[in-house]
Backbone as CSV, one residue per row, in Angstrom:
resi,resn,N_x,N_y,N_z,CA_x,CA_y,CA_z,C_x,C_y,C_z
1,UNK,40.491,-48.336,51.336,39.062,-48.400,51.091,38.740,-47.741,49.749
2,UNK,37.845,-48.026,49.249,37.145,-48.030,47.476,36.619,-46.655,47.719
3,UNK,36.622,-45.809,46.806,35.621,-44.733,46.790,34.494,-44.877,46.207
4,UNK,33.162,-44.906,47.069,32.111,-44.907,46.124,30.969,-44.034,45.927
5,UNK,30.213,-43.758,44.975,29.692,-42.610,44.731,28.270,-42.911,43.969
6,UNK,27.301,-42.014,44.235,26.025,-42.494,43.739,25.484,-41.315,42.967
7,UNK,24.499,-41.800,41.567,24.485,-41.088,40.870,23.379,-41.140,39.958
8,UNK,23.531,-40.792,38.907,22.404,-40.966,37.845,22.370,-42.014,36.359
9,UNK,21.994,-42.589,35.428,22.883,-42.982,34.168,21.869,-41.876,33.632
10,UNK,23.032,-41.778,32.790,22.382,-40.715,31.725,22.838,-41.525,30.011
11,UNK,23.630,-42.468,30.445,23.199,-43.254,28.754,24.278,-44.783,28.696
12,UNK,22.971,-45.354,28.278,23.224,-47.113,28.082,23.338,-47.443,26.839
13,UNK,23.829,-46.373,25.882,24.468,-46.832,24.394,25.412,-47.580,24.275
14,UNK,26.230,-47.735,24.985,27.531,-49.041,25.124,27.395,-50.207,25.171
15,UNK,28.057,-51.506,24.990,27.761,-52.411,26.085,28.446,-52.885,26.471
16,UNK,28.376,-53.148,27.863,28.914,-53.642,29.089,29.114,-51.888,29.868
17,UNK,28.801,-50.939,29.063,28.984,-49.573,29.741,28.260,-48.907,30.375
18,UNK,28.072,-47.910,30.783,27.017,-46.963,31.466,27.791,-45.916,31.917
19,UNK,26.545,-44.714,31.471,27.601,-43.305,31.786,26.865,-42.380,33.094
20,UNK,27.632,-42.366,33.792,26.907,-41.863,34.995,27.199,-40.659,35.259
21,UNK,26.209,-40.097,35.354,26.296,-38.598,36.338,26.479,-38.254,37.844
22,UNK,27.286,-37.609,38.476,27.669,-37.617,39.802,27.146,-35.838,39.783
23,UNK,26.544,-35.704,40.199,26.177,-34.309,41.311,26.421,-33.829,42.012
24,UNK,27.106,-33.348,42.868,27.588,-32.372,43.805,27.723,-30.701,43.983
25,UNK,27.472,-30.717,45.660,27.386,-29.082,45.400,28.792,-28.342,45.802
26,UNK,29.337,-27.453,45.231,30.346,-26.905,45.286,29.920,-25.296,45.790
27,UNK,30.978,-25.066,46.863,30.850,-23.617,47.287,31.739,-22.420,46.537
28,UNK,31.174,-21.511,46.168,32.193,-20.221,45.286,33.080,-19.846,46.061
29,UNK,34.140,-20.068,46.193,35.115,-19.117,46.882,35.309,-17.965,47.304
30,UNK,34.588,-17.201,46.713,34.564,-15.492,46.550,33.316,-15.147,47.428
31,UNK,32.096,-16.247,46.267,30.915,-15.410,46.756,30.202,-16.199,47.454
32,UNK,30.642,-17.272,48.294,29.971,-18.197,48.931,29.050,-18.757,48.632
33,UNK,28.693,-18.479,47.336,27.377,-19.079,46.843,27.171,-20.608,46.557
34,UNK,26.453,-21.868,46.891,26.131,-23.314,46.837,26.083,-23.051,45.166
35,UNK,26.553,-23.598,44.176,26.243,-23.785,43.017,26.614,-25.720,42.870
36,UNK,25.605,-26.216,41.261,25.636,-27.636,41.216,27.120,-27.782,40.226
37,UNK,27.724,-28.624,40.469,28.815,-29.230,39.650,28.411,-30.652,39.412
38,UNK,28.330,-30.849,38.218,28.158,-32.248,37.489,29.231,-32.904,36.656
39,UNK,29.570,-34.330,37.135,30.693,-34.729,36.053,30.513,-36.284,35.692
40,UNK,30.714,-36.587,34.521,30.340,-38.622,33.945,31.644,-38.902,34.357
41,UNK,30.816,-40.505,34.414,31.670,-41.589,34.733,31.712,-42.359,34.054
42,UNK,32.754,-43.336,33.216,32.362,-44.794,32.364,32.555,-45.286,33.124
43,UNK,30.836,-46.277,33.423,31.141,-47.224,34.652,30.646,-48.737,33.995
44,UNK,31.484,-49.739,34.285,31.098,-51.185,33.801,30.088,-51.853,34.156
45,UNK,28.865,-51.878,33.539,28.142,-52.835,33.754,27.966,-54.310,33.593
46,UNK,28.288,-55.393,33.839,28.646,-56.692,33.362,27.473,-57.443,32.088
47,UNK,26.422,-57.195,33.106,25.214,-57.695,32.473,24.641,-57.031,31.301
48,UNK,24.313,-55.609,31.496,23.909,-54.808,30.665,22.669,-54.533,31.320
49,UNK,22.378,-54.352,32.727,21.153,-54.485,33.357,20.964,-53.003,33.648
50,UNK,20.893,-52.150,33.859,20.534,-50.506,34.081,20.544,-50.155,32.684
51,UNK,19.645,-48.893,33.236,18.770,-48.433,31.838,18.695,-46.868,32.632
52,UNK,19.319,-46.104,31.279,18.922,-44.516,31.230,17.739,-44.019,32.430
53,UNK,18.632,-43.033,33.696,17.304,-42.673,34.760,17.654,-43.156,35.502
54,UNK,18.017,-44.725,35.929,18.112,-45.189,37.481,19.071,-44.843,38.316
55,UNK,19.081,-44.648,39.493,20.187,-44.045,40.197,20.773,-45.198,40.911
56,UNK,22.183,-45.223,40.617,22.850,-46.418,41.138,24.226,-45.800,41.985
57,UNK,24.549,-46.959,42.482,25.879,-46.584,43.299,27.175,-47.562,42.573
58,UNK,28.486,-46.435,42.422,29.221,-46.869,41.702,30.842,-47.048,42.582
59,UNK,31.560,-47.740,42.341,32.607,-48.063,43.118,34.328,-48.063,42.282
60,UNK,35.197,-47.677,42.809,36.241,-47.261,42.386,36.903,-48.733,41.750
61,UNK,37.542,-49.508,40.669,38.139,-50.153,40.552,39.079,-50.165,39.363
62,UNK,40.410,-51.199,39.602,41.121,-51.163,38.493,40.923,-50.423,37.306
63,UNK,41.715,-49.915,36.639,41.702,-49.611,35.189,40.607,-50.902,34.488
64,UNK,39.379,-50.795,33.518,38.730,-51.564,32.883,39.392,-51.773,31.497
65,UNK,39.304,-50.232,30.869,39.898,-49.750,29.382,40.416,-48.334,29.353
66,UNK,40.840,-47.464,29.076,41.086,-46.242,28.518,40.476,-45.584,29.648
67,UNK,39.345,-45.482,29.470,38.439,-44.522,30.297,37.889,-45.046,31.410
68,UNK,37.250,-46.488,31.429,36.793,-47.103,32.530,37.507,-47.352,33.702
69,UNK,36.982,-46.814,34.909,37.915,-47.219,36.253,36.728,-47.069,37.618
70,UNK,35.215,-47.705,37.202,34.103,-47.499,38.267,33.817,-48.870,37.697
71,UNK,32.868,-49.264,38.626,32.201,-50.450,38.345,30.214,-50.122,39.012
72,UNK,29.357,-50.603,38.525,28.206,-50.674,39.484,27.999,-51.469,39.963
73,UNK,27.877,-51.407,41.625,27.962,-52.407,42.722,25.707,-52.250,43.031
74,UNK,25.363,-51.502,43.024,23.833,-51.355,43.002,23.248,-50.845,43.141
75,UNK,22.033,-50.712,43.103,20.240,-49.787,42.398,20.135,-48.947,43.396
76,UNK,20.089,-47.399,43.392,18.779,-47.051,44.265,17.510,-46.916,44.279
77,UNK,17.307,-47.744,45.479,15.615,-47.631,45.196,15.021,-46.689,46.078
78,UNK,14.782,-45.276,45.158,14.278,-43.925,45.206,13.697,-43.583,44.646
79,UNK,12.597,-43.311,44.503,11.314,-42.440,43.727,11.948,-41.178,43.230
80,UNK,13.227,-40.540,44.371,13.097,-39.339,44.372,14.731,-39.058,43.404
81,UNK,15.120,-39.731,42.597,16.893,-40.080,41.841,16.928,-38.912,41.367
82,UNK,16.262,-37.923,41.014,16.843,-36.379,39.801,17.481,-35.644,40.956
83,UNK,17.317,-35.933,42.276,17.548,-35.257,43.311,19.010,-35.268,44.076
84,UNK,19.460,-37.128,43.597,21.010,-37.183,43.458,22.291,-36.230,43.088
């Protein structure tokens, strides 16, 4: 099964690209404390259809190029995406 993961774009300067932000909360080891860990993704867009802000869901596939190995499978429709 594909790993897939939902997130933010934070930039549509490429094309056919999109760079996504994944969010997650990570626990301190020591001090148990919830802190945020953030990390990009080059994810393939075919069309060139998402735009900087929307929160989409992204899916594990083949090597694309160098860096690319996600694809976007589709939109969330959330008012509430900074929250991803």
């Amino acid at each position: 099964m594909k790993r897939k993961l939902q997130g933010i774009i934070v930039s549509d300067k490429m094309n056919k690209t999109r760079v996504v932000a994944i969010t997650r909360l990570k626990k301190h080891p020591l001090y148990k404390k919830y802190y945020k860990a953030t990390k990009k993704f080059k994810v393939h867009d075919e069309n060139n259809e998402y735009k900087i802000g929307e929160g989409v869901i992204i899916e594990e596939t083949k090597p694309l190029s160098k860096e690319k190995r996600w694809k976007i499978i589709g939109k969330i429709e959330n008012k509430n995406n900074h929250n991803l």
